[in-house]
PDBQT receptor file of N, H, CA, C and O in Angstrom, charges set to zero:
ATOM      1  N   UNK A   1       0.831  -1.189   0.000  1.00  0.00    +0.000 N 
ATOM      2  CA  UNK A   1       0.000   0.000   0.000  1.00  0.00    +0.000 C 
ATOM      3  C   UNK A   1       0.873   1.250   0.000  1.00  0.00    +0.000 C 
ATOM      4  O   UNK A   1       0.717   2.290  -0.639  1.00  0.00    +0.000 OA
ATOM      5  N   UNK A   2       1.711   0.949   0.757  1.00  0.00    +0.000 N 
ATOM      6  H   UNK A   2       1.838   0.104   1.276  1.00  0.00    +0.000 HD
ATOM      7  CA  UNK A   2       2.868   2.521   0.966  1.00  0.00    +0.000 C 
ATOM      8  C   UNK A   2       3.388   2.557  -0.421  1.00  0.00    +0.000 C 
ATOM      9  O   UNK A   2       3.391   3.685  -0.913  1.00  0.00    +0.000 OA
ATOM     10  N   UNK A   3       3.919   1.397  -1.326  1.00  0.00    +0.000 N 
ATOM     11  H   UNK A   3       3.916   0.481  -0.926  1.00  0.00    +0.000 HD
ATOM     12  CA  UNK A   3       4.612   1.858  -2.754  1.00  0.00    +0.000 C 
ATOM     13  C   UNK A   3       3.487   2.647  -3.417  1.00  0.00    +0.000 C 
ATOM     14  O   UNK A   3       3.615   3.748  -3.953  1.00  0.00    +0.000 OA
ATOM     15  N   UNK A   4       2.230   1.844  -3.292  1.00  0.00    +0.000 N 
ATOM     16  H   UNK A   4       2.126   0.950  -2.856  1.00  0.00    +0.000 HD
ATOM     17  CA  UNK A   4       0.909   2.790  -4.124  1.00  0.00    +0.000 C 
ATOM     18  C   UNK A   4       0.873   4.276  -3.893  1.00  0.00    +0.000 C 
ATOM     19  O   UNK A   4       0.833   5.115  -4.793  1.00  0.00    +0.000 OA
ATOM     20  N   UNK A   5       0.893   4.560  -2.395  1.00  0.00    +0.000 N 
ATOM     21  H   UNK A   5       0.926   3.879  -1.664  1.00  0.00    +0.000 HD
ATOM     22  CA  UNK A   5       0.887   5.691  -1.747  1.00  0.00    +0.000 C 
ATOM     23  C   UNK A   5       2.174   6.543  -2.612  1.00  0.00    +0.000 C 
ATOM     24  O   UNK A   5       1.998   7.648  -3.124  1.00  0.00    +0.000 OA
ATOM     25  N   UNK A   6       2.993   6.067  -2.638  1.00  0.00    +0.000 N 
ATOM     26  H   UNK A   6       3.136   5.169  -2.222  1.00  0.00    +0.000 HD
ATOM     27  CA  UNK A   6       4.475   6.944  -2.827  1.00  0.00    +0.000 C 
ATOM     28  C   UNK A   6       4.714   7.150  -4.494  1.00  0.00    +0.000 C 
ATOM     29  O   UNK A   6       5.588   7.893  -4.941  1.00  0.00    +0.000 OA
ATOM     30  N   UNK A   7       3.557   6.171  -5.536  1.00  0.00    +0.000 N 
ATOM     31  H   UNK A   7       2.847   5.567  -5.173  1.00  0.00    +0.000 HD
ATOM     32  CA  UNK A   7       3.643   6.207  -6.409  1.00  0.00    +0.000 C 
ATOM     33  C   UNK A   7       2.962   7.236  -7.022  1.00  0.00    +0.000 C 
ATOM     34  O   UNK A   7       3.262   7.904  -8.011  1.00  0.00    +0.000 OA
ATOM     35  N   UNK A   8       1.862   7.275  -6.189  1.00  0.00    +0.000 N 
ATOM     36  H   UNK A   8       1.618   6.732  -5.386  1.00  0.00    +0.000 HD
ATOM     37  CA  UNK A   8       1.262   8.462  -6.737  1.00  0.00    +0.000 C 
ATOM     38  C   UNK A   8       1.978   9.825  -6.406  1.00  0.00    +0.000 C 
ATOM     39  O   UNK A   8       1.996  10.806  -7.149  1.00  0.00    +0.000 OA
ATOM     40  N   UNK A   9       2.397   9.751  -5.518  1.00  0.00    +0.000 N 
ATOM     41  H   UNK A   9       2.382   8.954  -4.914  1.00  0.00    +0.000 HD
ATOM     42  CA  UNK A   9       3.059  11.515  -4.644  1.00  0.00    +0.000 C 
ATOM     43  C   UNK A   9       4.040  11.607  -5.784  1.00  0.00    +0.000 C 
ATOM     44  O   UNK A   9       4.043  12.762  -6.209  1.00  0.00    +0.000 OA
ATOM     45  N   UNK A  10       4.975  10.732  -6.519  1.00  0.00    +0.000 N 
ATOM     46  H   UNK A  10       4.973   9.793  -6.174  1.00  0.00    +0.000 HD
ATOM     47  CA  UNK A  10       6.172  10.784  -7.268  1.00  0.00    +0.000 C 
ATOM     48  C   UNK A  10       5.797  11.752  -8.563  1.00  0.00    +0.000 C 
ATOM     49  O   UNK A  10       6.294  12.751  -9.083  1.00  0.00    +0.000 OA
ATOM     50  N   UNK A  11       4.524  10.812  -8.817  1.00  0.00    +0.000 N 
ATOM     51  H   UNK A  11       4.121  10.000  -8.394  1.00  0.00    +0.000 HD
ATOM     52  CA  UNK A  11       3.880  11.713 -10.437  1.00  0.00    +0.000 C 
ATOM     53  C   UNK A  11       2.796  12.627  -9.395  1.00  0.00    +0.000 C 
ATOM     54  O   UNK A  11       1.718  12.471  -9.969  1.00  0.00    +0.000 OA
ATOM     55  N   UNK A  12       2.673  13.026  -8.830  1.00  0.00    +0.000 N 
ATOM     56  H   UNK A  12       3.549  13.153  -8.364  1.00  0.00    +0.000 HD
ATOM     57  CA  UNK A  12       2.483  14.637  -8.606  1.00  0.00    +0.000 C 
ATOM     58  C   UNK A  12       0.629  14.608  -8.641  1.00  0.00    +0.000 C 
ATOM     59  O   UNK A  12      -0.231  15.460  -8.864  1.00  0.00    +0.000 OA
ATOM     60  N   UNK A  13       0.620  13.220  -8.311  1.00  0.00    +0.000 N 
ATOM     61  H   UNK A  13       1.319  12.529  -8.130  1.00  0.00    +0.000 HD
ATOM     62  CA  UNK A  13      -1.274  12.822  -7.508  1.00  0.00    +0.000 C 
ATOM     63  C   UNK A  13      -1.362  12.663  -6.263  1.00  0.00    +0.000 C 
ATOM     64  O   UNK A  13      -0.594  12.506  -5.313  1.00  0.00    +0.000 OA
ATOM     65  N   UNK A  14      -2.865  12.761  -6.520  1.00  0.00    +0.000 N 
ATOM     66  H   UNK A  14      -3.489  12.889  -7.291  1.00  0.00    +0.000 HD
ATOM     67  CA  UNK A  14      -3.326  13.317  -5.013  1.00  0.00    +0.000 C 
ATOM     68  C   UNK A  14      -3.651  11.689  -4.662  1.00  0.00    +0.000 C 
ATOM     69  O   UNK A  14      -4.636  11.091  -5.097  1.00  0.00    +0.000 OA
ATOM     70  N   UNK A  15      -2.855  11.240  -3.988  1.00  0.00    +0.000 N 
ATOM     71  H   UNK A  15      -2.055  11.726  -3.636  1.00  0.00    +0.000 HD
ATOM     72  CA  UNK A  15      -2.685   9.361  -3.981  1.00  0.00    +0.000 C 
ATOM     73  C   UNK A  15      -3.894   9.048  -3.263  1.00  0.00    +0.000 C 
ATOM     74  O   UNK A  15      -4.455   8.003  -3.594  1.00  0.00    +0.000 OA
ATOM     75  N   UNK A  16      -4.324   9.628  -2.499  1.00  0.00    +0.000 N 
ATOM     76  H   UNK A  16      -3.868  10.477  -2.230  1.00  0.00    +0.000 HD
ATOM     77  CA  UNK A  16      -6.000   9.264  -1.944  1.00  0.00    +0.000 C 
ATOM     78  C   UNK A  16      -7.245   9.204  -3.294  1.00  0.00    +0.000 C 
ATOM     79  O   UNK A  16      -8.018   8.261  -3.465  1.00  0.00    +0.000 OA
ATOM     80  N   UNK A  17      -7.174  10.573  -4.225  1.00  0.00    +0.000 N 
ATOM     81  H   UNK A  17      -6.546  11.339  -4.087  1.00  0.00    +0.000 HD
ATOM     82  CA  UNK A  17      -8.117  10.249  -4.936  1.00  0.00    +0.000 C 
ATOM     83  C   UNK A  17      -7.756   9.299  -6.053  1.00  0.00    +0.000 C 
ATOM     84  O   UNK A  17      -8.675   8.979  -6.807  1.00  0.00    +0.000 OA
ATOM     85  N   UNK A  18      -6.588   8.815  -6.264  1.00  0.00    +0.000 N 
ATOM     86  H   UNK A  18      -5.842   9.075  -5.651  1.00  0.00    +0.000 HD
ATOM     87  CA  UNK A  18      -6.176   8.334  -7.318  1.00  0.00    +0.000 C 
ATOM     88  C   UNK A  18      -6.568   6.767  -7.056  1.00  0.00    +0.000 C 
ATOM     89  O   UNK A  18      -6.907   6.012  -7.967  1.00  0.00    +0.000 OA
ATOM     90  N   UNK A  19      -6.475   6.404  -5.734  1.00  0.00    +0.000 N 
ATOM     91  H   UNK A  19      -6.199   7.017  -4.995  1.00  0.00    +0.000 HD
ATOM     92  CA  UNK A  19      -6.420   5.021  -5.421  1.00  0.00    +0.000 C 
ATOM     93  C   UNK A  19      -8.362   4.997  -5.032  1.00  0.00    +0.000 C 
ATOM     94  O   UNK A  19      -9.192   4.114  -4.814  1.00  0.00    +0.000 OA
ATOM     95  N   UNK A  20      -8.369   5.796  -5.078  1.00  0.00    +0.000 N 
ATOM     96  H   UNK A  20      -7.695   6.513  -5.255  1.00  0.00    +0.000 HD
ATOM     97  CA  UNK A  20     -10.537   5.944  -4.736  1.00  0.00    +0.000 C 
ATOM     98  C   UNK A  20     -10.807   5.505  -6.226  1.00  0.00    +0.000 C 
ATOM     99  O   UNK A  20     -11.352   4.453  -6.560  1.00  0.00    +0.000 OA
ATOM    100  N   UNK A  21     -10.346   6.462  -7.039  1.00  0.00    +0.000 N 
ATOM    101  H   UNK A  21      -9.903   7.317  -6.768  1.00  0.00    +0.000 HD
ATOM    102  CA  UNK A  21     -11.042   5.967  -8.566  1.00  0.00    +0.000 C 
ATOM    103  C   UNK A  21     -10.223   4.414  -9.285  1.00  0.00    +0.000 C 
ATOM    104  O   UNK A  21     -10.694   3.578 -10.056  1.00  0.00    +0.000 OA
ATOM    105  N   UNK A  22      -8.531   4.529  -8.497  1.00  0.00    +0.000 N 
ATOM    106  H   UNK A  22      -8.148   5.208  -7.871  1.00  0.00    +0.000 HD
ATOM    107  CA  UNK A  22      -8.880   3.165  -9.529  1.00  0.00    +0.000 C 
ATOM    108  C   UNK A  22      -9.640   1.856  -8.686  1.00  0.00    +0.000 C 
ATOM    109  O   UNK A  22     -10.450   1.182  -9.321  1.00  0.00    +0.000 OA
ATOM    110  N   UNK A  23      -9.447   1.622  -7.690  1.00  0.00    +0.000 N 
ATOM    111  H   UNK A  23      -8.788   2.170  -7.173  1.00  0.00    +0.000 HD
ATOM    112  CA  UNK A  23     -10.446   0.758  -6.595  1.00  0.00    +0.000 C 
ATOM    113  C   UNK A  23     -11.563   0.884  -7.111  1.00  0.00    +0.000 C 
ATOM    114  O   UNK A  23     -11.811  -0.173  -7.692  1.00  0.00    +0.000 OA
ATOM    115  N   UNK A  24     -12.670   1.849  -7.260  1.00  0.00    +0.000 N 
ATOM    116  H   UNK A  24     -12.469   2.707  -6.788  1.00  0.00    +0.000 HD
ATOM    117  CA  UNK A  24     -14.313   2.117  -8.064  1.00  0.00    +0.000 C 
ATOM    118  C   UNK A  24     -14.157   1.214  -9.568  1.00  0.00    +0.000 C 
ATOM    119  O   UNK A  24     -15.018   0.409  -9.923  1.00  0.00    +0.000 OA
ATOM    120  N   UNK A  25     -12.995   1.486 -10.309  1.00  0.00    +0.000 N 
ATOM    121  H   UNK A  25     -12.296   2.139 -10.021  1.00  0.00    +0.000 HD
ATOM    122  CA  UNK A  25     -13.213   1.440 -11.670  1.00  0.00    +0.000 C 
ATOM    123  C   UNK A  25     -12.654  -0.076 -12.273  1.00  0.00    +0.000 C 
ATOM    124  O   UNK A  25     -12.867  -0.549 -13.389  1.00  0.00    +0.000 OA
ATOM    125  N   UNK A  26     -11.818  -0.700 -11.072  1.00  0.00    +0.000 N 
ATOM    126  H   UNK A  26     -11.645  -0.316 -10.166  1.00  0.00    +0.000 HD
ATOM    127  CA  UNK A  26     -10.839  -1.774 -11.553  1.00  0.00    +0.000 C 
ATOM    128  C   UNK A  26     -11.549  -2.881 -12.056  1.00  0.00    +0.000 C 
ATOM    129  O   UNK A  26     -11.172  -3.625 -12.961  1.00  0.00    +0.000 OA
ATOM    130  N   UNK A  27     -12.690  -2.953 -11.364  1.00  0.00    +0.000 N 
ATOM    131  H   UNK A  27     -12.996  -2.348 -10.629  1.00  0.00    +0.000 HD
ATOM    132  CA  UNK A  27     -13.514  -4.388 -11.101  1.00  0.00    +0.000 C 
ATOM    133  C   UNK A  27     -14.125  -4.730 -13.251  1.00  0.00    +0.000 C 
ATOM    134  O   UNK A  27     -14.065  -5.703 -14.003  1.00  0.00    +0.000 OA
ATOM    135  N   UNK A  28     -14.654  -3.226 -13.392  1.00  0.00    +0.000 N 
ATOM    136  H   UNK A  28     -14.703  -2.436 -12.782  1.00  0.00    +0.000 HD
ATOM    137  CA  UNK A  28     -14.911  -3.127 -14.438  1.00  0.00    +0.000 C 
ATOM    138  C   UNK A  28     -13.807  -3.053 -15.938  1.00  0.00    +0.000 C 
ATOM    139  O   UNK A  28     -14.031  -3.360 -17.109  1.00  0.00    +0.000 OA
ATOM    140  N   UNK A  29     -12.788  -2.601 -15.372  1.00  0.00    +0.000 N 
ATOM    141  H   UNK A  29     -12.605  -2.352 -14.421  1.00  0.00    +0.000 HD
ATOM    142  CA  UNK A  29     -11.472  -1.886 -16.580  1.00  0.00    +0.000 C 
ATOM    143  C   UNK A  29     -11.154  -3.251 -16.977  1.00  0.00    +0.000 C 
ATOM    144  O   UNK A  29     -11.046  -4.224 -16.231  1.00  0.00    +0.000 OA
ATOM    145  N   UNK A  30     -10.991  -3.197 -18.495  1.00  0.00    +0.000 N 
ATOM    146  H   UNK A  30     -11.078  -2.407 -19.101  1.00  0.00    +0.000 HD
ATOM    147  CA  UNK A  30     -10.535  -4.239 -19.352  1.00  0.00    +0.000 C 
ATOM    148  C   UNK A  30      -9.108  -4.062 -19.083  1.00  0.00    +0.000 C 
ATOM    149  O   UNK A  30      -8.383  -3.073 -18.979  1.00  0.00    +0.000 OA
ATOM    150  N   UNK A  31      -8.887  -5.628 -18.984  1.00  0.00    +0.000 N 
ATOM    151  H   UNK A  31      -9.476  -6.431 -19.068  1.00  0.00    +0.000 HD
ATOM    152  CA  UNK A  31      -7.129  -6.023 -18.861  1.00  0.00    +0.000 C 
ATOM    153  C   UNK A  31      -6.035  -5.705 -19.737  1.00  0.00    +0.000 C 
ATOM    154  O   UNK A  31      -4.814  -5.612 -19.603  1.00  0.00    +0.000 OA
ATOM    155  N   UNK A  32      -6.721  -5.591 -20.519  1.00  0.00    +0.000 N 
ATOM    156  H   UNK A  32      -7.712  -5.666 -20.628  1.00  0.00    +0.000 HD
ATOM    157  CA  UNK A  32      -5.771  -4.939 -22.206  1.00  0.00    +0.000 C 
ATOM    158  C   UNK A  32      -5.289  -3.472 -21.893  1.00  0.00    +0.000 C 
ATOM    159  O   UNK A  32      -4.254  -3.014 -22.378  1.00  0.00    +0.000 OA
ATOM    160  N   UNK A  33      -6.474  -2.467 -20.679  1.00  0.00    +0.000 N 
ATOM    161  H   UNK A  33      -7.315  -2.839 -20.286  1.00  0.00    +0.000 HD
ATOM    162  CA  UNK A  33      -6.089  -1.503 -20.882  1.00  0.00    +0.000 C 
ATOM    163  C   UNK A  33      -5.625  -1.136 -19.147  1.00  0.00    +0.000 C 
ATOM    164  O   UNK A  33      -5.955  -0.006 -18.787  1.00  0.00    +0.000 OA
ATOM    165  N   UNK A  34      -5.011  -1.874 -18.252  1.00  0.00    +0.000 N 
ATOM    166  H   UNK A  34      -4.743  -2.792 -18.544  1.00  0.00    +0.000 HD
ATOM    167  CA  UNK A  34      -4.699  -1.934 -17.152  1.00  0.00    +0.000 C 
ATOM    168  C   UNK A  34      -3.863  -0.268 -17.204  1.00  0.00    +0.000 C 
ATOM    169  O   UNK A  34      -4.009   0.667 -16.416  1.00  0.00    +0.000 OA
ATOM    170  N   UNK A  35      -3.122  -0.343 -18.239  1.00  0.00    +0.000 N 
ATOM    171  H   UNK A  35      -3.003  -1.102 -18.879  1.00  0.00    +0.000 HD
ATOM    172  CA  UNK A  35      -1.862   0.769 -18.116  1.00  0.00    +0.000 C 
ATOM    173  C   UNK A  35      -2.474   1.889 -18.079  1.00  0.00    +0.000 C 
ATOM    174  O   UNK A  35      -1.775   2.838 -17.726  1.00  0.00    +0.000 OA
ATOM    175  N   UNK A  36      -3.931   2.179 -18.411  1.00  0.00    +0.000 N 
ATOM    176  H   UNK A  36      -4.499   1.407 -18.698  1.00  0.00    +0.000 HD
ATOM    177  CA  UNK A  36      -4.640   3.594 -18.291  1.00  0.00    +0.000 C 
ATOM    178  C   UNK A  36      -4.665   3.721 -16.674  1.00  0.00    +0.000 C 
ATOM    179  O   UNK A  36      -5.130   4.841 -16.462  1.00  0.00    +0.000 OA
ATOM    180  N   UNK A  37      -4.432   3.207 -15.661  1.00  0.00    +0.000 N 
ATOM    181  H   UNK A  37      -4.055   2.297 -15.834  1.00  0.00    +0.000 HD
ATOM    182  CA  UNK A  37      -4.574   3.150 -14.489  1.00  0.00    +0.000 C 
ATOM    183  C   UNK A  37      -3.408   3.427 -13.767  1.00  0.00    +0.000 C 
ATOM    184  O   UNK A  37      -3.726   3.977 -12.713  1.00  0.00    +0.000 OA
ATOM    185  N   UNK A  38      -2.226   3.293 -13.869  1.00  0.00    +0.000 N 
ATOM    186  H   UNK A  38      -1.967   2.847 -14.725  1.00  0.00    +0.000 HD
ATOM    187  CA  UNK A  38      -1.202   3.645 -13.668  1.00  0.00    +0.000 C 
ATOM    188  C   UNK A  38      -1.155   5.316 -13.419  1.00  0.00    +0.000 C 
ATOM    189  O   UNK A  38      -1.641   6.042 -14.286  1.00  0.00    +0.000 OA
ATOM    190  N   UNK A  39      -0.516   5.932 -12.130  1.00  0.00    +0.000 N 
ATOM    191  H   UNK A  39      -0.121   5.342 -11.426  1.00  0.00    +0.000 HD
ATOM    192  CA  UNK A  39      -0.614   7.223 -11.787  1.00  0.00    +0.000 C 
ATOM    193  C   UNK A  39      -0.404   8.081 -12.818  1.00  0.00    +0.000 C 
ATOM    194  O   UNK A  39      -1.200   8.934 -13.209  1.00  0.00    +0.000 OA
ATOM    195  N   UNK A  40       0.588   7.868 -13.219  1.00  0.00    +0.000 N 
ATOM    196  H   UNK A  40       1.235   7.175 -12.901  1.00  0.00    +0.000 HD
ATOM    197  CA  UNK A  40       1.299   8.897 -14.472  1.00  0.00    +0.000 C 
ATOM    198  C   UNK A  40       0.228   9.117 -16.115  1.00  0.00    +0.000 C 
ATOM    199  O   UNK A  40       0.091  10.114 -16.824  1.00  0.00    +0.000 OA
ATOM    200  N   UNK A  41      -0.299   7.871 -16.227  1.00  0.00    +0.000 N 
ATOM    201  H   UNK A  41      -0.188   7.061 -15.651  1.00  0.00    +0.000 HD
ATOM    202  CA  UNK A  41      -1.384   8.053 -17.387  1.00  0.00    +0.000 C 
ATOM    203  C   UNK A  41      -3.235   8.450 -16.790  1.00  0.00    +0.000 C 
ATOM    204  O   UNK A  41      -4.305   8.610 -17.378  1.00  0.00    +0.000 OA
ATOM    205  N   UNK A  42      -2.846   8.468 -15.527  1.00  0.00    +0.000 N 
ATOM    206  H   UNK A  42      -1.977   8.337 -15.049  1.00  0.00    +0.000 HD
ATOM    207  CA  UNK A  42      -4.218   8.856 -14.773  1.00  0.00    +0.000 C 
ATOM    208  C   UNK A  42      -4.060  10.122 -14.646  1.00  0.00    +0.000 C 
ATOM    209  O   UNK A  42      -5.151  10.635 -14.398  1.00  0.00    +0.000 OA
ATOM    210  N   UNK A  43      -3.211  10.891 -14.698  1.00  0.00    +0.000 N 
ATOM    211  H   UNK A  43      -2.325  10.474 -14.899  1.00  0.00    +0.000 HD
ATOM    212  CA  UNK A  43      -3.228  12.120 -14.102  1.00  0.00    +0.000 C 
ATOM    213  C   UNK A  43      -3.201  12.673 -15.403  1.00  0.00    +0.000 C 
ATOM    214  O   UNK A  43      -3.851  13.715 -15.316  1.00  0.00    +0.000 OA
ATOM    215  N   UNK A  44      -2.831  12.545 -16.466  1.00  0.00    +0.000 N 
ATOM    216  H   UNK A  44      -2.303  11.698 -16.536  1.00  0.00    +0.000 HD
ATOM    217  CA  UNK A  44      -3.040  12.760 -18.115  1.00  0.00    +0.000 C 
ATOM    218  C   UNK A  44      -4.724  12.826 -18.262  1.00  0.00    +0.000 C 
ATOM    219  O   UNK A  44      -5.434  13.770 -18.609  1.00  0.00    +0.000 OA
ATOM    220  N   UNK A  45      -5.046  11.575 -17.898  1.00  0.00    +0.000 N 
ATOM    221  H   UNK A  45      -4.469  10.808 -17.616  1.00  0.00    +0.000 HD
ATOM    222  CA  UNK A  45      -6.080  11.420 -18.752  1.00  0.00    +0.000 C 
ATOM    223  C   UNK A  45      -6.889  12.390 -17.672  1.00  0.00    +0.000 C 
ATOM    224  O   UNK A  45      -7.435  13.233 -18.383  1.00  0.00    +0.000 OA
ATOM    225  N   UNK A  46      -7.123  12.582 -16.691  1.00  0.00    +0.000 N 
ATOM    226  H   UNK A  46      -6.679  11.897 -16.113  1.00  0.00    +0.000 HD
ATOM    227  CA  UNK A  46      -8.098  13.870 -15.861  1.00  0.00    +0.000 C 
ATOM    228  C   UNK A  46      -7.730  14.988 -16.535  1.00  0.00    +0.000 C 
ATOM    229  O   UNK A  46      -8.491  15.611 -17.276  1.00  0.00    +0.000 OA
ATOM    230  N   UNK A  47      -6.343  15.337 -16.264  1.00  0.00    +0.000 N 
ATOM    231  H   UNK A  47      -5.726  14.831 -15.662  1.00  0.00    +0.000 HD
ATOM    232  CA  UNK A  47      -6.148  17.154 -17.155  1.00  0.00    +0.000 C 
ATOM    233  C   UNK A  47      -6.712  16.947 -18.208  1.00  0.00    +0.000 C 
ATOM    234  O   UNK A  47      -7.525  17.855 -18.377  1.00  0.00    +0.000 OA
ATOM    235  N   UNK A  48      -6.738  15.927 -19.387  1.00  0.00    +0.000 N 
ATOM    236  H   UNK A  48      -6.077  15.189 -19.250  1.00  0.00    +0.000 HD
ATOM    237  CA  UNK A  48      -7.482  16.053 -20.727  1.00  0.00    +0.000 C 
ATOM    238  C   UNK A  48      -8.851  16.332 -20.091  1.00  0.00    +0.000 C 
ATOM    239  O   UNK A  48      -9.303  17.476 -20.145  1.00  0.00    +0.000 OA
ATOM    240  N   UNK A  49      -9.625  15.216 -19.413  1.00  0.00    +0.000 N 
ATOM    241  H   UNK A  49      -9.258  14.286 -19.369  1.00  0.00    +0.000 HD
ATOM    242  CA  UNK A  49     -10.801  15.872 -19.111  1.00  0.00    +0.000 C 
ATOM    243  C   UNK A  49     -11.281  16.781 -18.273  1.00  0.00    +0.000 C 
ATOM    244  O   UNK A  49     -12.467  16.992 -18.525  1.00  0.00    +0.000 OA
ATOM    245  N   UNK A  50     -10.902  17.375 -17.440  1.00  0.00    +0.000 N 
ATOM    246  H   UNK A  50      -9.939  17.204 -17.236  1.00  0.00    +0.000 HD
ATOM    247  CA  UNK A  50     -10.590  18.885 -16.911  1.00  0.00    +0.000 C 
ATOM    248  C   UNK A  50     -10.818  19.878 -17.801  1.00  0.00    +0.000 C 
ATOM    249  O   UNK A  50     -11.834  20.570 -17.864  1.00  0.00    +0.000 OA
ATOM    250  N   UNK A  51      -9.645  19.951 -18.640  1.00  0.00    +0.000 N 
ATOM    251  H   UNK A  51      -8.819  19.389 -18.588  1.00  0.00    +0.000 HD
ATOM    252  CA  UNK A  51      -9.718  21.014 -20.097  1.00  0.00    +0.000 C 
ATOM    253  C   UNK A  51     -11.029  20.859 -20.960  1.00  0.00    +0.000 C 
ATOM    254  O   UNK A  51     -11.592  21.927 -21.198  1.00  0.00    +0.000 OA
ATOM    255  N   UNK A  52     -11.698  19.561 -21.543  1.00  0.00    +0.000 N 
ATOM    256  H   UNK A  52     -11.240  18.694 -21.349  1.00  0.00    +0.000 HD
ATOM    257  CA  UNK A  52     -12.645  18.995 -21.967  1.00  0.00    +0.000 C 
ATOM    258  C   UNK A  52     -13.648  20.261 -21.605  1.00  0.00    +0.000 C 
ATOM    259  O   UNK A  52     -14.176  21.085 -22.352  1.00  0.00    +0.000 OA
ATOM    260  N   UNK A  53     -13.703  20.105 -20.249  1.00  0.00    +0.000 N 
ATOM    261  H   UNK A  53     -13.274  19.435 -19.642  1.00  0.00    +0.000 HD
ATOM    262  CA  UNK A  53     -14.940  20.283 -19.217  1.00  0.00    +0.000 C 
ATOM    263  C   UNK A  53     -14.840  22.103 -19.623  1.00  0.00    +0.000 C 
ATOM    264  O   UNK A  53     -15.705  22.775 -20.184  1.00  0.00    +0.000 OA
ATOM    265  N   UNK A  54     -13.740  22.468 -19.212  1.00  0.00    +0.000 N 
ATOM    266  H   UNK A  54     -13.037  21.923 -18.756  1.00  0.00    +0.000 HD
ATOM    267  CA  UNK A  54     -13.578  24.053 -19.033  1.00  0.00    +0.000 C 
ATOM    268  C   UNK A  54     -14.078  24.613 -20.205  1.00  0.00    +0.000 C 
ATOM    269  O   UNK A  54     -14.081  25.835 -20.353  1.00  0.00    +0.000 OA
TER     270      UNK A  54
């Protein structure tokens, strides 16, 4: 749990919400696309939809 924790702080997430959404979303996320879950492509893919939104 602490590497999860420290993985997210490294790429510059907020490791509480990061580990809330992938925990909600895992059960469902296709295995092919596991790597969208990873901190560094999670925090991509929110700013895209952030900007989206604005």
């Amino acid at each position: 749990m602490l590497s999860l924790i420290y993985a997210g702080k490294l790429n510059d997430v907020d490791p509480r919400a990061w580990l809330v959404d992938v925990l909600a979303r895992i059960a469902d996320h296709p295995a092919s696309r596991l790597h969208e879950l990873l901190p560094w492509h999670w925090k991509a893919a929110r700013t895209t939809t952030t900007a989206d939104v604005a």
